[in-house]
C-alpha positions in Angstrom: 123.6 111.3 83.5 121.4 113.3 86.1 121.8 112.7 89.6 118.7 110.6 90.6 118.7 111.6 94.6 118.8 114.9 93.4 115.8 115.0 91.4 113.6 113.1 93.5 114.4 115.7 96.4 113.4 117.8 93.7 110.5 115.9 93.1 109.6 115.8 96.9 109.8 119.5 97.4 107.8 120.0 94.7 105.2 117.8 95.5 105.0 119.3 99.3 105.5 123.0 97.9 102.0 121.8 96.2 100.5 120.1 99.2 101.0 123.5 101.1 99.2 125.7 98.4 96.4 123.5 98.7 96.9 123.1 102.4 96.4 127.1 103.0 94.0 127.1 100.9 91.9 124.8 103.0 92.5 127.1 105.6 91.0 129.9 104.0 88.3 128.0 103.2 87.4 127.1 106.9 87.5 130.6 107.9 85.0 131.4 105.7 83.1 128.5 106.7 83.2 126.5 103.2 84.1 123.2 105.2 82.9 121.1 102.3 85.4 123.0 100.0 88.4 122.8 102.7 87.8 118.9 103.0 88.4 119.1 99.4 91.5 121.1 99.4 93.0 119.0 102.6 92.4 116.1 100.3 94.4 117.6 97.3 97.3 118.5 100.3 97.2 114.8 101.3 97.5 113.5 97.8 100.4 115.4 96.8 101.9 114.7 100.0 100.4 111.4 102.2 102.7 112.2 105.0 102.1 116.1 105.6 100.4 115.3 109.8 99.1 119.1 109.1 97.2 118.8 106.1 95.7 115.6 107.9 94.7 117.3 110.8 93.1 119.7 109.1 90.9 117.1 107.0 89.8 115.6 110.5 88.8 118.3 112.4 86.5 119.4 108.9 85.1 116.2 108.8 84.6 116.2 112.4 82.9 120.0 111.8 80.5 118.1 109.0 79.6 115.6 111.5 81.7 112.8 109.2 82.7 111.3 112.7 83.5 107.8 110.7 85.7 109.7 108.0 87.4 112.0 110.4 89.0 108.7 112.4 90.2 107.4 109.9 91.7 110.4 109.0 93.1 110.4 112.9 94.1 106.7 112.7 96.1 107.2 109.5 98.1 110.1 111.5 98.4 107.7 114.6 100.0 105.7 111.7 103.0 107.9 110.5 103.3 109.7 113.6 102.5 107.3 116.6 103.7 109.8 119.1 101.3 112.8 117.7 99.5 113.6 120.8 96.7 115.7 119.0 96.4 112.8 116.8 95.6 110.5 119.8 93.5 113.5 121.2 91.2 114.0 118.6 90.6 110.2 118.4 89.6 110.3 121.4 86.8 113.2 120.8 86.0 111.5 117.7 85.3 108.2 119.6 83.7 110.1 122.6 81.0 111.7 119.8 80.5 108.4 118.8 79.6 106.9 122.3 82.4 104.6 121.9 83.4 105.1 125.8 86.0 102.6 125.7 88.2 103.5 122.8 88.0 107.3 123.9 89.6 106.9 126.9 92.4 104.4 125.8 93.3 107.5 123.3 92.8 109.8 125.6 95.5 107.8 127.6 97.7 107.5 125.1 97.8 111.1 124.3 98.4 112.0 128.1 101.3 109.4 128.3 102.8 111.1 125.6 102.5 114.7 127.1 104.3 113.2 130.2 107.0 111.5 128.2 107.6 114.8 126.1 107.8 116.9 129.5 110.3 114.2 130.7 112.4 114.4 127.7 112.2 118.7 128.0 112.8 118.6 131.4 116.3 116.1 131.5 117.5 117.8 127.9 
């Protein structure tokens, strides 16, 4: 009887080992300034793996760089989701919200994202 943990670690690495190919890929694709092509590619990464922060951030800041301002936060929001303490998460809501003219929401993210900074220096500087 196989061992059912072990596989689905199996499983998971495989399925993040997959999310990174498309992941650089994306990258690639934004240095050569194919940011329609890299929005693709981030969106393959986040399929194989919802929960890889890197591959989201990526998608954002493309979306942001095709002027998709509404696509790119939700993008941001669904990092703020699995990571609430992401400070670049918070940031880039914030620019997203500022682009928007939605002067209000930018600066409560741009809040949050300094309160974090502070509470992260805290932690480094009493650890």
């Amino acid at each position: 009887m196989p061992d059912d943990s072990a596989s689905s670690a199996e499983a998971r690495q495989l399925a993040r080992q997959l999310a990174e190919d498309h992941y650089y890929a994306a990258l690639d694709l934004v240095l050569e300034g194919r940011h329609e092509q890299a929005v693709e590619e981030y969106r393959q990464a986040v399929e194989a793996d919802p929960r890889f922060t890197d591959a989201l951030h990526g998608l954002s800041r493309a979306l942001q760089d095709l002027n998709r301002l509404d696509e790119a936060i939700v993008v941001a929001q669904q990092i703020s989701e699995i990571d609430p303490d992401d400070i670049l998460a918070h940031t880039s809501l914030s620019i997203l919200y500022q682009k928007k003219g939605m002067v209000p929401e930018a600066e409560a993210e741009g809040n949050k994202a300094r309160v974090l900074g502070w509470k992260q220096q805290l932690k480094k500087g009493s650890g």
